[in-house]
C-alpha positions in Angstrom: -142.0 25.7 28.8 -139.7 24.0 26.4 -138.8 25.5 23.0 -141.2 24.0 20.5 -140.5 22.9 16.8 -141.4 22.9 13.5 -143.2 19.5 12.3 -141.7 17.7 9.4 -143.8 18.4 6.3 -145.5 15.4 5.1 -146.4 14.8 1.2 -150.2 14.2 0.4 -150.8 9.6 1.0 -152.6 8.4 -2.1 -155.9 8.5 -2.2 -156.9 7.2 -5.2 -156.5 3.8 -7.3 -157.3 5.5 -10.9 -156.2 3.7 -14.1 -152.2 4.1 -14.8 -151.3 7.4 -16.0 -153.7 9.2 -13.6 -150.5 10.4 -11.4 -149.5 12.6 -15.0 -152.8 14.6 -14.4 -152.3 15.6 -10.5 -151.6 19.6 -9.8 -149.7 20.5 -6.9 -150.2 24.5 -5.9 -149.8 25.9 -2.6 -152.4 27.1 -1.0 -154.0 29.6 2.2 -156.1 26.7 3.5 -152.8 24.9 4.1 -150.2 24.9 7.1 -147.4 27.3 6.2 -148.4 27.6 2.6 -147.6 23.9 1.9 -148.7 22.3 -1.4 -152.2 20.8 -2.1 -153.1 18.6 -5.0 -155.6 19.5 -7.6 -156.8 16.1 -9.1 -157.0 16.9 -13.0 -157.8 13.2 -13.9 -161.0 13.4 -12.4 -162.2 15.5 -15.5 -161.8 11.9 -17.2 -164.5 10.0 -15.1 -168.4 10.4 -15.2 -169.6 12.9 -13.3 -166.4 14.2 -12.0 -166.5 12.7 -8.8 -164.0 13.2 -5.8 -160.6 11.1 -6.1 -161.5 8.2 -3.9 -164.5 7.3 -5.7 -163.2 7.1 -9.2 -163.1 3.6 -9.6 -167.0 3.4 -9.1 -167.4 5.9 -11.8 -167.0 5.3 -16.0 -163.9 6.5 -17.4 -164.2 8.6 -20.9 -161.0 7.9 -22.6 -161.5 10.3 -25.2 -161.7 13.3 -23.1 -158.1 13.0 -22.8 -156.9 15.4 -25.2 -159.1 17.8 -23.7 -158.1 17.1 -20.0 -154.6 17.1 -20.6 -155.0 20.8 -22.3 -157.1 22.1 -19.0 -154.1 20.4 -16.7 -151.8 22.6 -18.9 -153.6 25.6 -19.0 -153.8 25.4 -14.9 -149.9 24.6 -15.1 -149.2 27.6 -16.7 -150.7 30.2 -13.9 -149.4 28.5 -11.3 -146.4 30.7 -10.6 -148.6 33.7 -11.9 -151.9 33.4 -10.0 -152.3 32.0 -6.1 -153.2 28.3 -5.8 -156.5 29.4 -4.7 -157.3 31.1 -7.8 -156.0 27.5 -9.4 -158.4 25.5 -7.5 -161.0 27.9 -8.5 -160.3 28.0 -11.8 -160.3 24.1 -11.9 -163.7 24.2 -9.7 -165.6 26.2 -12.1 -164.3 24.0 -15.3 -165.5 21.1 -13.4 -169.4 22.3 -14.0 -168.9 22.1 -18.1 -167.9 17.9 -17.3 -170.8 17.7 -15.0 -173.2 19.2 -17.7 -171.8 17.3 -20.7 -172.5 13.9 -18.5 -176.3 14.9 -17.0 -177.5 15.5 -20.6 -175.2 12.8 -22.1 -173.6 15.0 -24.7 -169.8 14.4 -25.7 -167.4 16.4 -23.8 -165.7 18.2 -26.6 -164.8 21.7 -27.9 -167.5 22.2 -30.4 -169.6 24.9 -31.1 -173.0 22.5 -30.4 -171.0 21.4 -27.0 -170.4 24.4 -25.8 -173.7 26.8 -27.2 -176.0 24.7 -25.2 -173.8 24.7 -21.9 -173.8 28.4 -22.6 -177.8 28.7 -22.9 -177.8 26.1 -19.7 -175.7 29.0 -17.6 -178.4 31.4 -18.8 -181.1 29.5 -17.6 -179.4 29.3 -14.3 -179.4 33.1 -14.5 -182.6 33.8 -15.0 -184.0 31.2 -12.9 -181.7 32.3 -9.9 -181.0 29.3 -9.4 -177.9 30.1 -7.7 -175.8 32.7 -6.8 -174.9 35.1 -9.3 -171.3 35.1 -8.5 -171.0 31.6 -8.8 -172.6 32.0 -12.1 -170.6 34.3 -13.6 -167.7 32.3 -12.2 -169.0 29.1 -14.3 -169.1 31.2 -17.3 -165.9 33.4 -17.2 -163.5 31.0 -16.0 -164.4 28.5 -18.9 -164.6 31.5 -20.9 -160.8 31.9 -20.3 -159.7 28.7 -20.7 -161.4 28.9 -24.0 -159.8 32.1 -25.1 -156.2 30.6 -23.8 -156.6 27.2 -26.0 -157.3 29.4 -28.9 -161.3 28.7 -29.3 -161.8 32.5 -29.2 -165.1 32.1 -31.7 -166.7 29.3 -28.6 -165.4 32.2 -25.7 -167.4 34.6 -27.1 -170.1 32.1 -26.6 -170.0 32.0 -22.8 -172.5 34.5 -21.9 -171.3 38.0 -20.0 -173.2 37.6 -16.4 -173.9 40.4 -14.7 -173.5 41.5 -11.2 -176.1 40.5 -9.0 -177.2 43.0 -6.9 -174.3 45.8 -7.4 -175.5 48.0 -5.0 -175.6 45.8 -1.7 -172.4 44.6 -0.6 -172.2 41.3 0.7 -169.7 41.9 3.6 -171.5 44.5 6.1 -170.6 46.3 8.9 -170.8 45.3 12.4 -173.7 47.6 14.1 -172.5 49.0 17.1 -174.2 46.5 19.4 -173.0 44.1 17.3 -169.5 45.0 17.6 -169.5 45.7 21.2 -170.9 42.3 21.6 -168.4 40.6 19.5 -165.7 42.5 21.2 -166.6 42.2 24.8 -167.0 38.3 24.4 -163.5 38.1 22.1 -161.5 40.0 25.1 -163.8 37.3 27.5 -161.5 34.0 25.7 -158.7 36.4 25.5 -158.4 37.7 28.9 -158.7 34.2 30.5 -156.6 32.2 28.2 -153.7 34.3 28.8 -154.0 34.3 31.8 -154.0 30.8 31.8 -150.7 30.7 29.8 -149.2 33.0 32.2 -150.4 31.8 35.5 -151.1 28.3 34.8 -155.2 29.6 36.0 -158.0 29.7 35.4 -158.3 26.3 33.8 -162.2 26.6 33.4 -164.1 27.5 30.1 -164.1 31.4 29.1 -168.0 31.3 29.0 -170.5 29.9 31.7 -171.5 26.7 29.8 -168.3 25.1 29.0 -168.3 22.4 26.5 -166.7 19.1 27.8 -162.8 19.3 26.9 -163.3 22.2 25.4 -159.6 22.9 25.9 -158.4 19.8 24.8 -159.3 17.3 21.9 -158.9 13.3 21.0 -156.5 14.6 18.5 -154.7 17.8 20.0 -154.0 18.3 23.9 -153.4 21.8 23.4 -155.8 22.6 21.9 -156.7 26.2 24.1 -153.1 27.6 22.5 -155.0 27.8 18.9 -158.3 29.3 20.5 -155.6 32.0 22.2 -154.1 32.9 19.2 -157.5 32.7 16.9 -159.1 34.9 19.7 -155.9 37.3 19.5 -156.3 36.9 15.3 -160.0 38.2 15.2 -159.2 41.1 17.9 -155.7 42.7 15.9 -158.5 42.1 12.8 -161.3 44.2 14.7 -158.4 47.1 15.9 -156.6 47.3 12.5 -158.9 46.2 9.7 -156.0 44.0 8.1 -157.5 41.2 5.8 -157.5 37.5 6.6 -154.4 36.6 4.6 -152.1 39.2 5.0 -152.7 38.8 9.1 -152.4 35.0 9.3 -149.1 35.2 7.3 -147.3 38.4 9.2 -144.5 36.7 11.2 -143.0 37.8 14.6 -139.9 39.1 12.9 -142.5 41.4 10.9 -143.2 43.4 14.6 -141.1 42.4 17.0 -138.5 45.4 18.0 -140.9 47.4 16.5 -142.4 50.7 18.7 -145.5 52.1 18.5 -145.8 55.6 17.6 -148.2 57.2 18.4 -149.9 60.0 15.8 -151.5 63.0 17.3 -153.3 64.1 14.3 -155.6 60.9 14.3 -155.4 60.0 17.5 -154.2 56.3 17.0 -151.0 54.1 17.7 -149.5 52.9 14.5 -147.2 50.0 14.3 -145.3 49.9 10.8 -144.5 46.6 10.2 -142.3 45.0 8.0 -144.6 43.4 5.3 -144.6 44.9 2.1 -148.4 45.4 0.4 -149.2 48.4 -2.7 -146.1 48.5 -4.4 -143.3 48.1 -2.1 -144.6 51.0 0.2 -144.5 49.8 4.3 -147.9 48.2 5.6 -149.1 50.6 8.4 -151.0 49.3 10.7 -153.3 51.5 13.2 -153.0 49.4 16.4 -156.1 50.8 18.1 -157.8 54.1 19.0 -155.7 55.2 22.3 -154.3 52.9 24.4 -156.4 50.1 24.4 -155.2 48.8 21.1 -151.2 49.0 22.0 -152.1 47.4 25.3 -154.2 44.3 24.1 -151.0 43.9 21.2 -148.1 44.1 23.7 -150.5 41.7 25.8 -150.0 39.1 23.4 -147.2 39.7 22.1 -145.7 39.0 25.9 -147.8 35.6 25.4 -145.9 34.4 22.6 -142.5 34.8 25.0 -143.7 31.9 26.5 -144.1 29.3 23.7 -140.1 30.2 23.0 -140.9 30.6 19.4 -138.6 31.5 16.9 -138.4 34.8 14.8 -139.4 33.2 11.7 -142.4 31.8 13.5 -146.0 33.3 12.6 -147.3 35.9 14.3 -150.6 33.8 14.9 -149.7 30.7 15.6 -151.1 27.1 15.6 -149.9 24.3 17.7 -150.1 20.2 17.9 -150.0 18.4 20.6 -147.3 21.7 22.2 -145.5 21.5 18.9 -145.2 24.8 16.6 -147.2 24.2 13.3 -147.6 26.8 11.1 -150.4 29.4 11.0 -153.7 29.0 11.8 -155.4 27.7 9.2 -159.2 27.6 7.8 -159.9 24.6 9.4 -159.0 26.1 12.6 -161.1 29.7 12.3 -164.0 27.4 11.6 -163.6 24.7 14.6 -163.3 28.0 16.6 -166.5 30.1 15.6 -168.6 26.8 16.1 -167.4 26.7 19.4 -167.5 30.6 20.1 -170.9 30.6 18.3 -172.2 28.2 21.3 -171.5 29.6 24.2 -170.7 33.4 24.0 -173.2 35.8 25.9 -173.5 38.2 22.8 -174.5 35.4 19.7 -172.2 37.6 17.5 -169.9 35.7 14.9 -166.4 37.0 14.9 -165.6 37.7 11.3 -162.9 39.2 9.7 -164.4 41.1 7.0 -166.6 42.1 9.1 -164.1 44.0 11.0 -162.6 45.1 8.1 -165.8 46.7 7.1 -166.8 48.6 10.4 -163.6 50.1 10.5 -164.0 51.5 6.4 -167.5 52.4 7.2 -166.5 54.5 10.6 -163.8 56.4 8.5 -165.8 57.5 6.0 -168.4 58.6 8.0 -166.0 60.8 10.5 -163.7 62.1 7.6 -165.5 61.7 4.3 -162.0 60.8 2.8 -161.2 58.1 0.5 -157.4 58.9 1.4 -158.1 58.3 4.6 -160.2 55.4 4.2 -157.1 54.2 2.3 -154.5 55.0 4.8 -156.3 52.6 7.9 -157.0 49.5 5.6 -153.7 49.8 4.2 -155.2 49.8 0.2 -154.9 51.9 -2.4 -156.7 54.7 -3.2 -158.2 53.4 -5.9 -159.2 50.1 -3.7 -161.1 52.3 -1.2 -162.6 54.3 -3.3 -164.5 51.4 -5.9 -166.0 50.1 -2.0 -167.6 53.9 -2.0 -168.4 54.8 -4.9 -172.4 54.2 -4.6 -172.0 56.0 -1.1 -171.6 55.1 2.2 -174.2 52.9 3.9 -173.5 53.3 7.2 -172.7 56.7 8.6 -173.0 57.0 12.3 -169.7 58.4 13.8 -169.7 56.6 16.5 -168.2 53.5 14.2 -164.9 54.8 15.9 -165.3 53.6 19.0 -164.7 50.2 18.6 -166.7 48.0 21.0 -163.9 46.9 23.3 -162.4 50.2 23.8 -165.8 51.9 24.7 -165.0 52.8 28.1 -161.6 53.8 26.9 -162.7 56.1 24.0 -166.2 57.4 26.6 -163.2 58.5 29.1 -160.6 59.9 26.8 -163.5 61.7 24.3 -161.3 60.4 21.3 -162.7 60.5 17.7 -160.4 60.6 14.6 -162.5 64.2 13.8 -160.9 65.7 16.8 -157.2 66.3 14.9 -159.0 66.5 11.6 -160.8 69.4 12.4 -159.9 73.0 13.0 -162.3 74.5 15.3 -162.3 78.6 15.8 -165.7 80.3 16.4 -167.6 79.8 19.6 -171.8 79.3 18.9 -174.2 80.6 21.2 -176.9 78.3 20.6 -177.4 74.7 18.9 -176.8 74.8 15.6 -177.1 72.4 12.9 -173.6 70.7 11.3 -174.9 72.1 7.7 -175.7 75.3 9.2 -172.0 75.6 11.0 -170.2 74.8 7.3 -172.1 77.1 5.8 -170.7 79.9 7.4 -167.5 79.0 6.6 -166.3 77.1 10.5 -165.1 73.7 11.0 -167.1 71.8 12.9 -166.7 71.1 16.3 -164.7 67.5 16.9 -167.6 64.8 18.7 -167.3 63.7 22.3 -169.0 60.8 23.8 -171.3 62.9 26.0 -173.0 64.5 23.1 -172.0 67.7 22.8 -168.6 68.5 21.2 -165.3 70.4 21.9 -163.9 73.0 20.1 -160.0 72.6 21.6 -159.8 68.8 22.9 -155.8 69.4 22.4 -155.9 72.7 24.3 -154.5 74.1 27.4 -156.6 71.7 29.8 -155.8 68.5 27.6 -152.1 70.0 28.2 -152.8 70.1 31.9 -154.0 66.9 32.2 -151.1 65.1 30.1 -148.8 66.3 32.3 -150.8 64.8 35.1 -150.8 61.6 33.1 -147.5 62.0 32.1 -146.3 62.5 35.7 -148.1 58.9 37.3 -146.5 57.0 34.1 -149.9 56.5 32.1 -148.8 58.5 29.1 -144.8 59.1 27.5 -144.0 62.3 27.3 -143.9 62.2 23.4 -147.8 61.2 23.4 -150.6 63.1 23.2 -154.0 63.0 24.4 -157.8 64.7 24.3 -159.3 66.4 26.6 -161.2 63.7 29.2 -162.9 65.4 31.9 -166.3 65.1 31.1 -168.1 67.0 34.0 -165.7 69.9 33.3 -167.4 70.2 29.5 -170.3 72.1 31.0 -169.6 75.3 31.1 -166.2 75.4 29.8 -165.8 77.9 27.0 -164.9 75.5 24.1 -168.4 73.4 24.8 -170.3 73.9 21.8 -173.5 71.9 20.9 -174.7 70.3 17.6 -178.0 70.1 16.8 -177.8 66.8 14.7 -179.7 63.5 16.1 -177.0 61.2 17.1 -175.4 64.4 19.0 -178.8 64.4 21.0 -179.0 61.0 21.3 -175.8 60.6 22.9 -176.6 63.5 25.4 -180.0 61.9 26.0 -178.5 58.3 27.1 -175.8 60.1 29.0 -178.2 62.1 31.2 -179.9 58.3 31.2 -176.5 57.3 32.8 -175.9 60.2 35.2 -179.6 59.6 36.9 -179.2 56.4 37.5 -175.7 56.6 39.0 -177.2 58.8 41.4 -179.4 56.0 42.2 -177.1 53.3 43.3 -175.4 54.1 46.7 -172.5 51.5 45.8 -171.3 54.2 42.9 -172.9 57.6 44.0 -170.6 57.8 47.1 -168.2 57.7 45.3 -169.1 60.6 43.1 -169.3 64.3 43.0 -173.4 64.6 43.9 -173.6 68.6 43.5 -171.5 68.5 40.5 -173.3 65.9 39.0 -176.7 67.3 39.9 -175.2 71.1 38.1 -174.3 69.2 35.1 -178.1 67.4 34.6 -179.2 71.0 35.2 -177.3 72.0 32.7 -178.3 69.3 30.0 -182.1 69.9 30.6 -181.1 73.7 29.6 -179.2 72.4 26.3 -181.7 70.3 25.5 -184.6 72.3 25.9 -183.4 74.9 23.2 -182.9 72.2 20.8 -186.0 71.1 21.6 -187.6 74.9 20.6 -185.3 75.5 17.8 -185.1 72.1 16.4 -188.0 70.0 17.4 -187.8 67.4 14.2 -184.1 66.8 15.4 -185.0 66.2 19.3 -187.9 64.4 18.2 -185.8 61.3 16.4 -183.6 61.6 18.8 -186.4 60.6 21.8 -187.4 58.5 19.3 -184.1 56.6 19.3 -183.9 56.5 22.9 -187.7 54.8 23.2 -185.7 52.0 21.2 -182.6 52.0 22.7 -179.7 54.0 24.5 -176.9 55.4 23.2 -173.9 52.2 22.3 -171.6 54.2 24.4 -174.2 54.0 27.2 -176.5 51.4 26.6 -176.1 48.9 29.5 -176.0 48.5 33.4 -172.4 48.8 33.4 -172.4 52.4 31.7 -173.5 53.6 35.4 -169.8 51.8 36.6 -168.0 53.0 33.6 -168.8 57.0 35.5 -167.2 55.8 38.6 -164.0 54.1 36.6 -163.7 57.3 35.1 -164.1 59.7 37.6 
């Protein structure tokens, strides 16, 4: 493939045919929506016409001449943030302005700084509050911003006007979490695009559609015939976004010079490949990124980084990509992320829109519930302290451990037993029956790190995860400086560090995986293929663990049955659990 190019920046054509003078009252600000950060125009003259309406229209609209003064004084109060504030919080600020213009000219008032102006556009944004009428945030967005412009022109007596609007809703946040069927979903149908576009790249096949009901050129466009490079690299975006919890911005602008020659360590005491790349965030200190829980995360990055060889991009280029017609341009932008989701949103199996935040979220949400620790809650969304802690400070909403396991990397994490708890937690007693996780604190233990078969382990670094890394170690699967947990799942029953927790997910788990083992006993294709007598021990074994938390904790067992009537377990909730015993035996 030949070495693409940068396009040729173009300037903005003129779209407008205003009254002379106009041109004076045009902002230019860079901003996220456009390729490689180039400048956008803000059309400050448009304050000047009835109605405020879009710059190709202004000539079917009256011009109020007198609002001059006025307009000119917003233009300059926009000019002089531009190199303080991000040209999206410029267009914002110009945005919410915009609503004062549109008031004045429905109720046919003058447009002016005076305190009858400006009282009853401040009783009109009340109304809008307690009639609901809109979103509170954009409400207090109308009011605040004018508020500050107010405050900057020296009207201080009309800010204090603008009426203080309240949070709607503190308590609910408006980004949630994935559930875990959600996220599995998402993630299964992500690595789907993913798996076949780069194979695509690579081999020059498949050339057919990612999903079963392609949509006609969906690989190709009137406008761009490479089209299926952006959905690569927008499918390769949203997966490093579900593995590493990065925001939008700060992801779409890393560059390849920001990782490339970079290794991946990998840290023993949560379990996770990091990747320290080169972007600066939080006062100068190095953005860590945790690449993934186990392997699965390093492997899908070095995956596509090895795709991004073959577009013979330059170091400077971004990390996510977007191309033209097979020519380099820029990063993927807004208008790409959304051309994408419509078409994901179409055909994937799952129905589960790939969001950033989303991912952002899920990964917040599972590390508070496995370490209660705003540090480390911190530490994997790369924020401060502080940051972390405002998103908790009503509690956490969502607190089942298994967050962790990312969808994607269920088998991976159901094989390798990996939870972030399992280095946090310094396990020493050995229990002789079930015992609550309130019950285990209180006498002064750790509690035991999860697996994914429901009970847990108290040494998943011991001497048989030291056994096996060396078996791992020795076939080329694992370096000799990584570690790794304990796997062996039908060895957990009756091993001496097996201890069980009473607590309903625990039981759940165990539940769904006895689900799992019955049924791969069922299926001659997978139970040749497995150890029968063992298997048949182990289910002897579960009906024994359960059955005293059953006696001992009967409200516990109970939900837990009760989840199961709904559902089974994420980490074994569908018909290829039963394969995912054979892969990992």
């Amino acid at each position: 493939m030949k070495k693409l190019t940068s396009r040729t920046l173009q300037t903005f054509p003129q779209i407008h045919s205003g009254s002379p003078g106009d041109d004076d009252l045009i902002l230019s600000v860079a901003h996220h929506a456009c390729k490689d950060n180039a400048s956008r125009p803000i059309y400050v003259f448009r304050l000047l016409y009835d109605g405020v309406p879009r710059a190709s229209a202004i000539n079917n609209a009256k011009k109020h001449n007198e609002r001059f003064p006025l307009v000119l004084r917003i233009y300059e109060w926009l000019a002089a943030r531009v190199h303080i504030l991000s040209g999206s919080t410029i267009f914002t600020d110009f945005n919410m302005v915009v609503f004062f213009f549109r008031y004045c000219d429905t109720t046919l008032r003058m447009a002016e700084l005076t305190e009858s102006a400006v009282s009853s556009y401040a009783q009109h944004i009340s109304n809008q509050v307690n009639n609901n009428a809109k979103s509170h945030a954009n409400i207090r967005g109308m009011s605040e911003r004018f508020s500050a412009f107010l405050s900057w022109a020296g009207y201080e007596a009309l800010a204090n006007l603008m009426p203080k609007v309240a949070r709607h809703n503190v308590m609910v946040r408006k980004t949630q979490a994935y559930s875990d069927e959600e996220q599995i979903g998402v993630s299964r149908d992500l690595f789907r695009v993913f798996n076949v576009l780069a194979s695509r790249l690579k081999k020059g096949e498949p050339t057919t559609c990612p999903f079963d009901q392609p949509k006609r050129n969906w690989d190709i466009s009137s406008y761009n015939s490479t089209l299926w490079f952006n959905k690569l690299t927008i499918t390769a975006l949203f997966l490093t976004a579900n593995f590493t919890g990065d925001n939008n911005s700060p992801l779409r602008k890393l560059r390849r010079r920001d990782v490339t020659e970079r290794e991946f360590h990998f840290d023993k005491t949560i379990n996770l490949y990091r990747l320290v790349s080169k972007k600066d965030r939080q006062g100068g200190q190095e953005n860590t990124w945790d690449m993934g829980f186990t392997r699965r995360g390093k492997d899908f990055f070095s995956v596509y980084l090895s795709c991004l060889e073959h577009f013979n991009l330059p170091e400077e280029a971004y990390l996510f990509p977007r191309f033209d017609n097979g020519q380099y341009d820029g990063f993927v932008v807004s208008a790409d992320l959304t051309s994408y989701i419509y078409w994901f949103m179409a055909r994937a199996p799952h129905q589960v829109r790939p969001v950033i935040g989303r991912f952002r979220q899920s990964k917040s949400d599972g590390l508070m519930a496995d370490t209660n620790s705003i540090a480390t809650v911190a530490e994997g969304l790369n924020n401060l302290k502080g940051t972390a802690a405002r998103h908790y400070m009503n509690g956490n909403p969502h607190n089942n451990r298994n967050r962790l396991g990312s969808a994607a990397e269920a088998l991976e994490l159901t094989a390798r037993g990996v939870s972030i708890n399992e280095a946090r937690k310094v396990v020493e007693a050995k229990y002789g029956k079930p015992l609550r996780a309130m019950e285990i604190l209180a006498r002064g233990d750790a509690e035991p790190a999860p697996t994914k078969i429901g009970s847990r382990c108290r040494q998943p670094f011991g001497d048989k995860a030291q056994n096996l890394k060396r078996e791992l170690v020795a076939s080329g699967l694992l370096g000799q400086d990584e570690s790794i947990a304990c796997f062996k799942f039908l060895d957990c029953f009756g091993c001496e560090f097996q201890a069980l927790v009473a607590e309903v997910d625990d039981i759940w788990c165990m539940l769904s995986f006895r689900e799992s083992l019955t049924e791969s006993l069922q299926r001659p294709a997978i139970n040749h293929h497995l150890p029968v007598t063992r298997i048949n021990d182990v289910m002897g074994k579960i009906q024994i663990m359960l059955a005293e938390v059953e006696r001992n904790y009967p409200d516990v067992y109970a939900k837990a049955i009760g989840k199961l009537n709904v559902q089974a377990h994420p980490l074994w909730d569908d018909e290829n659990s039963v394969a995912d015993l054979y892969d990992i035996w």
